[in-house]
KOLTORLUM-860417 format. One line per 3 residues: number of its first residue (from 1); their letters; for each residue x, y, z of N, C-alpha, C. Coordinates in steps of 0.2 Angstrom, whole numbers. Layout:
// residues N
NUM = a = X/Y/Z/X/Y/Z/X/Y/Z | ...
***
This chain:
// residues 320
1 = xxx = 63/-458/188/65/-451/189/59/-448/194 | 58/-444/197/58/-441/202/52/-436/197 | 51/-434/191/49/-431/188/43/-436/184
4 = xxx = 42/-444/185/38/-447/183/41/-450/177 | 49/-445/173/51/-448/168/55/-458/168 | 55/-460/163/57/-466/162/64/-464/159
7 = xxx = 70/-467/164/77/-465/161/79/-472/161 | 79/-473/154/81/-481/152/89/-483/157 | 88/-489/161/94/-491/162/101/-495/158
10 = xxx = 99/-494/152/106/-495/147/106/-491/142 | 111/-485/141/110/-482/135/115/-482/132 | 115/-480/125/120/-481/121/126/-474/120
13 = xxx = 133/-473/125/138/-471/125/139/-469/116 | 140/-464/113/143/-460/106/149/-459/108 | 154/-456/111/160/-454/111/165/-459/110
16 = xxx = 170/-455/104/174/-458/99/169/-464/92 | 164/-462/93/162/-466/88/161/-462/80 | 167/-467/77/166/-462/70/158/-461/67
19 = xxx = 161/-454/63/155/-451/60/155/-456/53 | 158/-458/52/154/-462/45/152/-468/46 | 153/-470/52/147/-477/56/141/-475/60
22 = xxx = 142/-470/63/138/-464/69/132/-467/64 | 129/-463/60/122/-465/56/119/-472/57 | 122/-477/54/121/-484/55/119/-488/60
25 = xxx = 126/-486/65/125/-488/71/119/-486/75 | 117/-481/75/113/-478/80/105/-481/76 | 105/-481/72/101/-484/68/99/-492/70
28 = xxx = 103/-496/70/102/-502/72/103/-503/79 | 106/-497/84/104/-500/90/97/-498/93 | 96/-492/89/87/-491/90/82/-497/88
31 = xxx = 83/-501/81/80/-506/80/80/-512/87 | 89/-513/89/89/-518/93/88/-517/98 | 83/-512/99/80/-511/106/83/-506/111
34 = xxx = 88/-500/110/90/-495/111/85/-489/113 | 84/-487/121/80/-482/121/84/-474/124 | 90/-475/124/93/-472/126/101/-468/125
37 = xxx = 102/-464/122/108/-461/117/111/-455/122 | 119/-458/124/121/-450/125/127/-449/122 | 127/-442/119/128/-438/114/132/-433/119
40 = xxx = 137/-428/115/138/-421/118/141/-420/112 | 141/-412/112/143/-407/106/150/-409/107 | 156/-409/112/160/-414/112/164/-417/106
43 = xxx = 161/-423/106/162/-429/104/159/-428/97 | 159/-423/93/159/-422/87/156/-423/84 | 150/-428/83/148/-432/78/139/-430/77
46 = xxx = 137/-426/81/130/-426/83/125/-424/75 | 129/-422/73/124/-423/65/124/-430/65 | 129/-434/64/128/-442/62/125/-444/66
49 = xxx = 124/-443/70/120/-447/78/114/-445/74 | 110/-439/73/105/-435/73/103/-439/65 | 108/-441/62/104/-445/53/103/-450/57
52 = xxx = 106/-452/62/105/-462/63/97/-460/65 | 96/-455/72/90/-455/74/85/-452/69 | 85/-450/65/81/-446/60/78/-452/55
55 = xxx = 81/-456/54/79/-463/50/77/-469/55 | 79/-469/60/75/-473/65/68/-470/65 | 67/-466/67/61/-463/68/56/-464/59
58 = xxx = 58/-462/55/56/-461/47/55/-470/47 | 57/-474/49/57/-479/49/52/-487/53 | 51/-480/58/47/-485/62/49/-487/68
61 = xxx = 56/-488/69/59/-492/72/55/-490/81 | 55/-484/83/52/-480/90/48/-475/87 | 45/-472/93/43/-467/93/48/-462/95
64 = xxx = 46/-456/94/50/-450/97/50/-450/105 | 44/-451/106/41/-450/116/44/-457/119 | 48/-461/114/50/-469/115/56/-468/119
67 = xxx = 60/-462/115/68/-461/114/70/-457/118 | 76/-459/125/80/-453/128/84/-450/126 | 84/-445/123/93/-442/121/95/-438/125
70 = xxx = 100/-437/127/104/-433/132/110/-429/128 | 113/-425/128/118/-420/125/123/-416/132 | 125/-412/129/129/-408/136/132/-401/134
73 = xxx = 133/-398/136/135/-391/137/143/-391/137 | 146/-388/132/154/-391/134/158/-382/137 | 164/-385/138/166/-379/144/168/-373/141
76 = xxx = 167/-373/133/169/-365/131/161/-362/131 | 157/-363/133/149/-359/133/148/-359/141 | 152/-359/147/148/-358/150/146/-350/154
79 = xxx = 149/-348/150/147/-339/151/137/-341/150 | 133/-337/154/127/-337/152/125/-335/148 | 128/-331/143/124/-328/137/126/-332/130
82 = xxx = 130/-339/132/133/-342/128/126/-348/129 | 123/-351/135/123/-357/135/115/-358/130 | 112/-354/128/106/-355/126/107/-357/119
85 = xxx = 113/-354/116/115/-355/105/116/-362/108 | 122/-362/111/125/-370/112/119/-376/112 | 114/-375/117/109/-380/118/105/-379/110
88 = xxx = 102/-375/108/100/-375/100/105/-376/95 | 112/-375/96/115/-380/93/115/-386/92 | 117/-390/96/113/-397/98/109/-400/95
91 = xxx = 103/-396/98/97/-397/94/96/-398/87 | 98/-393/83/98/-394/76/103/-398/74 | 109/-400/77/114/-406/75/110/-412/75
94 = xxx = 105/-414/81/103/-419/82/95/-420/78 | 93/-415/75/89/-416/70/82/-416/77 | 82/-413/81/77/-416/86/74/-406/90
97 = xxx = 70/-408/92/64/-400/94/66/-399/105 | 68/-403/106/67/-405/114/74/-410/114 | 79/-408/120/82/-413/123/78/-418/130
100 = xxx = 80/-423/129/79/-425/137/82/-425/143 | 87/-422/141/91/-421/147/98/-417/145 | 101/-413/146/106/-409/144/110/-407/152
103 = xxx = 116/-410/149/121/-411/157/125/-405/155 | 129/-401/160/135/-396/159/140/-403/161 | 144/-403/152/150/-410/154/156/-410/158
106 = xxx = 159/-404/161/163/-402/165/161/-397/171 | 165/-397/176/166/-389/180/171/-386/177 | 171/-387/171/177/-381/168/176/-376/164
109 = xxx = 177/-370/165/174/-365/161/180/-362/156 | 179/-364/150/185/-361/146/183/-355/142 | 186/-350/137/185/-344/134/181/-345/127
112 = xxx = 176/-341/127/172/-344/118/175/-343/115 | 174/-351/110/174/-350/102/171/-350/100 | 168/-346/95/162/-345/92/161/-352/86
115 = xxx = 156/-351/86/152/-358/81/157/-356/76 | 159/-352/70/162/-351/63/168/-351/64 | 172/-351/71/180/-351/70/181/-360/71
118 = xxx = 177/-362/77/178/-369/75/175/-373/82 | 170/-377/79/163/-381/81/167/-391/80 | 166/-394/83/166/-393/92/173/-391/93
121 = xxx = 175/-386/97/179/-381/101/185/-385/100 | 182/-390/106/188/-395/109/190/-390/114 | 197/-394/116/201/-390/123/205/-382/120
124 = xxx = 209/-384/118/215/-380/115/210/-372/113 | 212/-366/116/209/-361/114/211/-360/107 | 217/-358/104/219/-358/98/225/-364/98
127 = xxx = 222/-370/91/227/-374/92/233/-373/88 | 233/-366/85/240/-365/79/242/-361/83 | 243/-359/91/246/-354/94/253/-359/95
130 = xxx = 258/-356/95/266/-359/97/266/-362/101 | 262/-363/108/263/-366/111/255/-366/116 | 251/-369/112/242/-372/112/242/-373/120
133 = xxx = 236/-370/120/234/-372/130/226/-371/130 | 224/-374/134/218/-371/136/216/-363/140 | 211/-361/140/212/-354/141/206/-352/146
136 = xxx = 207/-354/153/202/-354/159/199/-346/161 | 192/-345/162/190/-339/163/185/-341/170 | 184/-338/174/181/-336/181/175/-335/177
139 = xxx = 171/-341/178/161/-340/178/160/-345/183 | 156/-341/189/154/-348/193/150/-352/191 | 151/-357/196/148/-363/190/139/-363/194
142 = xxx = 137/-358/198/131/-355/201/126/-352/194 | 130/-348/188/127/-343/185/126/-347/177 | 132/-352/176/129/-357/172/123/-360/174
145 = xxx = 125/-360/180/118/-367/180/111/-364/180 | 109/-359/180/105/-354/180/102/-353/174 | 109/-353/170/106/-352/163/104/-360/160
148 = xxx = 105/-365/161/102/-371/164/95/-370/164 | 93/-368/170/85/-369/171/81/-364/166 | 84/-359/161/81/-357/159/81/-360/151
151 = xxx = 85/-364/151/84/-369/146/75/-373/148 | 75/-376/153/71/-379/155/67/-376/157 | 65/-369/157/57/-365/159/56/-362/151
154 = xxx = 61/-364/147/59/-363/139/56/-368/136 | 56/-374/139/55/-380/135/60/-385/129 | 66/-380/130/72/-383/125/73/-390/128
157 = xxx = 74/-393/135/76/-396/137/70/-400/141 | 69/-406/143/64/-408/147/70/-408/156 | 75/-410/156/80/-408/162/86/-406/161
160 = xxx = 90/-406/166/93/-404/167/99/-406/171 | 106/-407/170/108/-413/175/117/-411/175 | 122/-413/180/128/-411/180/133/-419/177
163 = xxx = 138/-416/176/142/-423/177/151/-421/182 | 153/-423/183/162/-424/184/162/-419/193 | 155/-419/195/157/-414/201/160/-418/207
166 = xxx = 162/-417/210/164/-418/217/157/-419/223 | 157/-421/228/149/-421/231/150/-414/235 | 157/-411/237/154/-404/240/151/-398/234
169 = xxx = 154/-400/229/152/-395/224/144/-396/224 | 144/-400/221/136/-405/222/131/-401/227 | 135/-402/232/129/-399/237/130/-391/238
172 = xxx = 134/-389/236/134/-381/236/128/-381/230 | 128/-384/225/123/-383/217/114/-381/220 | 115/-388/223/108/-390/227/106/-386/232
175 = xxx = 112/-383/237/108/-376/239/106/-369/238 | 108/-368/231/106/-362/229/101/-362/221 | 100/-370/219/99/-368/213/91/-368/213
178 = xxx = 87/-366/209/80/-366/208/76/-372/204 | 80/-374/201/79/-382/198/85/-387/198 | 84/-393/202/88/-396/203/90/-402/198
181 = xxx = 98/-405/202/99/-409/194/93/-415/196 | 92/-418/191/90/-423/189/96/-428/187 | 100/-429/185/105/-434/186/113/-430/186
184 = xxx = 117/-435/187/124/-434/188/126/-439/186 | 131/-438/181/134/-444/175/143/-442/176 | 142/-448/179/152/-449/182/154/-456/180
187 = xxx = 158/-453/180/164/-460/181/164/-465/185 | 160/-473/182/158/-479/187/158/-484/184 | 164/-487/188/166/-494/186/167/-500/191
190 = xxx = 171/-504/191/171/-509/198/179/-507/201 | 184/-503/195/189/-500/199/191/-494/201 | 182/-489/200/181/-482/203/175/-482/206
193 = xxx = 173/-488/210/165/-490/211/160/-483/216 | 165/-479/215/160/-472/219/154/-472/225 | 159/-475/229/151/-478/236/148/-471/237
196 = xxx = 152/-467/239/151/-460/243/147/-456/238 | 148/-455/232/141/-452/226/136/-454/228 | 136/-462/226/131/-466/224/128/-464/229
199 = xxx = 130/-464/234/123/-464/242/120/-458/240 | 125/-452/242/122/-446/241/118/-444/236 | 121/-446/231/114/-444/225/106/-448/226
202 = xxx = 110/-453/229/101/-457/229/100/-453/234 | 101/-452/241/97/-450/245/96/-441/243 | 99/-440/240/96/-433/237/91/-436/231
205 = xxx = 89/-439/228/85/-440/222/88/-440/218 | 94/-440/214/94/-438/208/97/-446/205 | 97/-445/200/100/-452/196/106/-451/194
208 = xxx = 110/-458/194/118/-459/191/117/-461/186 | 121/-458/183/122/-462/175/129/-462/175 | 133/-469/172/138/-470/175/142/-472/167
211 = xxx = 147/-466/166/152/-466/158/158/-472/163 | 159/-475/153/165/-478/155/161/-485/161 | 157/-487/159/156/-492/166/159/-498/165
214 = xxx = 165/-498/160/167/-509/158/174/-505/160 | 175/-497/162/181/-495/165/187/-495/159 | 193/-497/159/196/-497/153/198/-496/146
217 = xxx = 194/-499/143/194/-502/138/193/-495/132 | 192/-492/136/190/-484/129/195/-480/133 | 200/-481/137/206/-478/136/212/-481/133
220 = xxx = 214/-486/133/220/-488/129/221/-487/122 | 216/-486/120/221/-483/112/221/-473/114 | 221/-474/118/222/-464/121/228/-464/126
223 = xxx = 231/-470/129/238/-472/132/233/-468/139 | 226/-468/141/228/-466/148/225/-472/154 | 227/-479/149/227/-486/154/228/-490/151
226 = xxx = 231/-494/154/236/-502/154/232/-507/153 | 232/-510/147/228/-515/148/229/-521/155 | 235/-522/158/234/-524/162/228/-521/170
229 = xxx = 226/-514/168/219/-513/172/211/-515/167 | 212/-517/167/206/-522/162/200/-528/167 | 196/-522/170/191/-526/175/189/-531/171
232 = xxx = 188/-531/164/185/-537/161/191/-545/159 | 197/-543/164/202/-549/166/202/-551/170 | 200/-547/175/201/-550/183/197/-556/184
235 = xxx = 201/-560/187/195/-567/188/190/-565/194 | 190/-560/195/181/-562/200/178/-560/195 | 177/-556/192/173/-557/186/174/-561/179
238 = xxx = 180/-563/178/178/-570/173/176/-575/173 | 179/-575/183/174/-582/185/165/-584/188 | 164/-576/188/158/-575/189/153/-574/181
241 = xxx = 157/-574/175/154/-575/170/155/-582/167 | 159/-585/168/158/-592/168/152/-595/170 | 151/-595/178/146/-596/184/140/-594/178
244 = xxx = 139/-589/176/132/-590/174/132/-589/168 | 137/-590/162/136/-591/154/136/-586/153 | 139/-581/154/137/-572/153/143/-571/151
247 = xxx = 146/-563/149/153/-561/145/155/-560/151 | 162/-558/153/163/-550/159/160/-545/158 | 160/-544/151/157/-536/150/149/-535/153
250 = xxx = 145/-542/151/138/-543/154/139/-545/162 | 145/-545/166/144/-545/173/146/-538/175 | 150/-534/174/150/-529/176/145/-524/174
253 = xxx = 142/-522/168/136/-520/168/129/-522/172 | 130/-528/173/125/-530/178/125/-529/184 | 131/-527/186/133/-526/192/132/-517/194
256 = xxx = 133/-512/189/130/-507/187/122/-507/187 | 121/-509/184/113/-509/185/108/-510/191 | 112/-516/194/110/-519/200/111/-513/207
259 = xxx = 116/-510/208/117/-503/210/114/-500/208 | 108/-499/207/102/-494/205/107/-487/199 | 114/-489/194/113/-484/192/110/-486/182
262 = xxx = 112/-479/180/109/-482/173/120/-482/170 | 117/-488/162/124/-488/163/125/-486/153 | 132/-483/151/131/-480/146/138/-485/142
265 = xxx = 136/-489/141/142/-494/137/144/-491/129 | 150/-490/125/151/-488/119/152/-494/116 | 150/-496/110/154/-501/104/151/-499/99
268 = xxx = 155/-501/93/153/-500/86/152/-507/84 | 150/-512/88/149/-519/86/143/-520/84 | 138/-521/80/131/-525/81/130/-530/86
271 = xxx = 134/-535/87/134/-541/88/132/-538/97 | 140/-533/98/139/-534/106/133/-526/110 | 131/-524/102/125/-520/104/119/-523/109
274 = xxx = 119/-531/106/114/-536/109/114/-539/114 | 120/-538/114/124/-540/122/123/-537/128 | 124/-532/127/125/-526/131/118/-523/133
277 = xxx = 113/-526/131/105/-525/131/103/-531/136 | 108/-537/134/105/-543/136/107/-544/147 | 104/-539/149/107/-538/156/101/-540/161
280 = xxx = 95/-541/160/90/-543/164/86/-548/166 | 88/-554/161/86/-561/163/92/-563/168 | 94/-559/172/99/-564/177/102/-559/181
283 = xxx = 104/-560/189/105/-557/192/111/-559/197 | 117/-554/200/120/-557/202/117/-557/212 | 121/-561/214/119/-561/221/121/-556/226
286 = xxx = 119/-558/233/123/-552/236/129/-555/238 | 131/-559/239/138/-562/240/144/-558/233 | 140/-559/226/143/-558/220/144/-550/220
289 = xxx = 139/-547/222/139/-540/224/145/-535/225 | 146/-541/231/151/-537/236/157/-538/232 | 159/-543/233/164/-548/227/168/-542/221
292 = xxx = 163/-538/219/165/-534/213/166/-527/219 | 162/-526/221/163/-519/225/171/-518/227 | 171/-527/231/178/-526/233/184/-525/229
295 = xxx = 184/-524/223/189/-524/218/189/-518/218 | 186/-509/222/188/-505/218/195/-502/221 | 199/-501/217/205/-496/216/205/-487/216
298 = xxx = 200/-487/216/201/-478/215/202/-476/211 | 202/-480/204/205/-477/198/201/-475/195 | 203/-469/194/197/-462/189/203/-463/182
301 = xxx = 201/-465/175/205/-466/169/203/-459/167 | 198/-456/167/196/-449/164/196/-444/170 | 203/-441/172/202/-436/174/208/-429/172
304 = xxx = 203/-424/171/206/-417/169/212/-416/174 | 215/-418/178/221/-417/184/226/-419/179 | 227/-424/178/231/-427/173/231/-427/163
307 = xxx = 226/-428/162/226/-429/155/226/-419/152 | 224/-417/155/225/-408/154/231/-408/153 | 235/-409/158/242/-405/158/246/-409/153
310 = xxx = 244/-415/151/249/-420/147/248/-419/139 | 241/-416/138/238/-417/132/236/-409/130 | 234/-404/135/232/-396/133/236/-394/136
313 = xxx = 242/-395/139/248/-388/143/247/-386/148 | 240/-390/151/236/-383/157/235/-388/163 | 237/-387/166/237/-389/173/229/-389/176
316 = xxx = 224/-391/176/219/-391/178/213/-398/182 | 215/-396/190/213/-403/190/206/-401/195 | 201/-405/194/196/-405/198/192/-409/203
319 = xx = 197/-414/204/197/-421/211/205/-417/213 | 201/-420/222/208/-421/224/212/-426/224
***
């Protein structure tokens, strides 16, 4: 990082992980060598997250100054007089005094729900309305982020970082803001391989963190992909995990990583915790490189263009 900080390159993906394994799990991957946790108010679970790290640390397993967590600001707070509760929300769900990093998880800004009517929000503004939608409000996305930096001249936050922008968005942020992101956490796989990002982020300094990086495999029980798009079938990576005794899932992670970004794999496995760690005694080549690059499709599986209007009634899309 650009700030001196150490931003582990594999961190351990939270969303969809139930809350009555969330303790456990987070707990054994800190043991198994886990220095890295992302988290958002979201994805529901961040008390269980907060027990797992809360007894990892009671236990020995790291240190606190060991451990990266990352959280996010979701799109019902981003009015500025919202985003500071939202960030001490977090905080005290995750049992923790300082984030390491807190991303705004969309450019969407939706209408508050207050913590007591119902935490986490989710999309839907009311979902007992006759006919439930989300409920878009005009806050530039200039004054959120504002409220941003003043997370981080508080100390609630050590950074500060975006996710799901566009690169003109990106560069309208970087010209106006007063502290700039430190990462950008998109959508990266070998069939959304993001050339265009990735340059410009690195030649602007900031770091990729790449959700979703085995692509797939955490949409299909959510019907928004075919298992026949399953980068971990394609034979240039099966046959490139043959080649070197490795899984698909450990070549396309390595193949992430090897692209200078960080990568944020989900499992509720123990087994393939260890796996998914085991990305640094071997390297692919630069022939193998290409080989995966040239597999991408374009395919964004999480995009608000589509899954909004299918699933919250609301047309809202943020790629062209």
């Amino acid at each position: 990082m650009p700030d001196g900080g150490r931003f582990p390159l594999v961190g351990l993906g939270t969303w969809k992980l139930p809350k009555p394994q969330a303790p456990a799990l987070v707990q054994a991957a800190i043991r198994a060598g886990y220095r890295h946790l992302d988290c958002a108010c979201d994805y529901g679970n961040e008390p269980e997250v907060g027990a797992g790290i809360a007894a990892a640390l009671r236990d020995g397993a790291c240190r606190r100054d060991e451990l990266w967590v990352t959280s996010k600001l979701w799109n019902t707070y981003h009015e500025p007089k919202h985003v500071r509760a939202a960030c001490e929300r977090s905080l005290r769900d995750l049992k923790l005094d300082v984030l390491d990093l807190y991303l705004v998880h969309f450019p969407i800004a939706l209408a508050y729900v207050p913590f007591d009517v119902r935490y986490p929000p989710e999309w839907f503004f009311d979902p007992n309305a006759a006919k439930p939608a989300m409920k878009p409000i005009n806050v530039p996305y200039a004054d959120t982020w504002g409220a941003m930096e003043e997370l981080q001249r508080a100390g609630l936050v050590k950074r500060i970082g975006v996710c799901n922008l566009n690169i003109s968005m990106l560069r309208d942020l970087l010209a106006g803001c007063s502290i700039r992101p430190a990462v950008h956490q998109l959508e990266l796989h070998p069939y959304l391989t993001q050339v265009r990002q990735l340059r410009y982020c690195q030649q602007e300094q900031i770091a990729v963190s790449a959700f979703s990086p085995l692509g797939a495999p955490s949409y299909l029980p959510l019907g928004m992909a075919q298992a026949a798009e399953s980068v971990l079938t394609d034979p240039v990576v099966t046959s490139m995990a043959a080649a070197h005794g490795r899984t698909p899932g450990q070549i396309v992670l390595r193949w992430g990583v090897q692209r200078g970004c960080t990568v944020l794999p989900k499992t509720q496995s123990p087994a393939r915790l260890a796996e998914n760690l085991a990305l640094f005694d071997f390297a692919l080549s630069a022939g193998e490189m290409a080989a995966i690059d040239g597999l991408d499709r374009h395919r964004r599986f999480n995009d608000p263009g589509h899954f909004c209007e299918k699933a919250f009634n609301t047309f809202f899309p943020i790629f062209d």
